[in-house]
Structures are given as C-alpha cells and as structure tokens.
C-alpha positions in Angstrom: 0.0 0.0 0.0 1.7 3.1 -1.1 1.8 6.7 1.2 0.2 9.6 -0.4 2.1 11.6 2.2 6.0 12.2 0.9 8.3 12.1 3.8 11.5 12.1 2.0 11.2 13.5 -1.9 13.9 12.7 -3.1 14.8 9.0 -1.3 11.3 7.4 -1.8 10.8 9.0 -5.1 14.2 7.1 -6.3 13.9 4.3 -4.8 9.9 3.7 -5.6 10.6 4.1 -9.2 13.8 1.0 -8.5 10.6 -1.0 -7.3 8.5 -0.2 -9.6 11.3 -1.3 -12.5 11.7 -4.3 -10.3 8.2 -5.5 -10.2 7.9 -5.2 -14.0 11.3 -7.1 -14.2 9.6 -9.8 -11.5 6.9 -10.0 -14.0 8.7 -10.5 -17.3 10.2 -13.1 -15.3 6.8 -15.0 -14.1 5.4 -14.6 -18.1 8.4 -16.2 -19.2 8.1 -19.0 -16.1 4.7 -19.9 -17.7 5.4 -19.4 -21.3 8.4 -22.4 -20.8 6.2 -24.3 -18.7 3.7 -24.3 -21.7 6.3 -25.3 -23.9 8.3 -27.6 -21.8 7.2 -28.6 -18.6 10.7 -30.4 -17.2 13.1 -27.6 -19.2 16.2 -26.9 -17.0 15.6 -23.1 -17.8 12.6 -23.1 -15.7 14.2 -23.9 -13.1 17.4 -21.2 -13.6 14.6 -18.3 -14.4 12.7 -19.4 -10.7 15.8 -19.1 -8.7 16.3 -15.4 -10.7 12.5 -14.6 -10.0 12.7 -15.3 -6.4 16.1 -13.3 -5.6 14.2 -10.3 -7.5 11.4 -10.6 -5.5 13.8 -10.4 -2.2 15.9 -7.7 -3.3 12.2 -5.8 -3.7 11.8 -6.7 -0.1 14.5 -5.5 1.1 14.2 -2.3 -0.7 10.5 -1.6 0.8 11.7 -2.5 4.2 14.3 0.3 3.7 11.4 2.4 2.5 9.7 1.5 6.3 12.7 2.1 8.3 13.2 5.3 7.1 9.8 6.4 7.3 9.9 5.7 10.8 12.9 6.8 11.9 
C-alpha cells in the first residue's frame, strides 16, 4: 500500500521508481516461467529463471523495508 504523504522527496521517489522497475522485471520473469512451462514442462531453464524470479522478489523486499525504516525513523 503506497503513502500519499512524501516524507522524503527525493529518497522514496528514487527508490519507488527502482521498485516499480523491479516488479515489471519480477513480471517479465513470471510470463516467461509460464510461457516455458507451456512449452516444456521439465526444461532446465525453468528452473534457472525461478531461482532469478525469487532473488528479484527479495531484493524488492529489502528495498521496501528500507522504504519502512526510514519512514519511521
């Protein structure tokens, strides 16, 4: 849930626009997951695009905690 309130105009700005990039990243990744999985269900790649998917998806975690900590410090 995003803020309308801007604390920090220049940080969150940045940085929501990196998770916003991410997420559209996360999902090229999940279309292409499915698309292989159409094509070939036991394809190695599947499995290499996954483990990618999943350390995008932390590394958008740890930005938005950032996002929280500085918001409340």
């Amino acid at each position: 849930m995003r803020s309308s309130t801007v604390w920090k105009p220049v940080g969150p700005v940045r940085k929501n626009a990196e998770i916003e990039r991410l997420y559209l990243e996360l999902a090229s990744f999940n279309e292409r997951i499915q698309e292989l999985e159409k094509q070939h269900p036991e394809a190695s790649k599947i499995e290499a695009l996954r483990v990618s998917a999943l350390a995008l998806a932390r590394q958008i975690d740890e930005i938005c905690c950032l996002n929280v900590n500085e918001l409340t410090d």
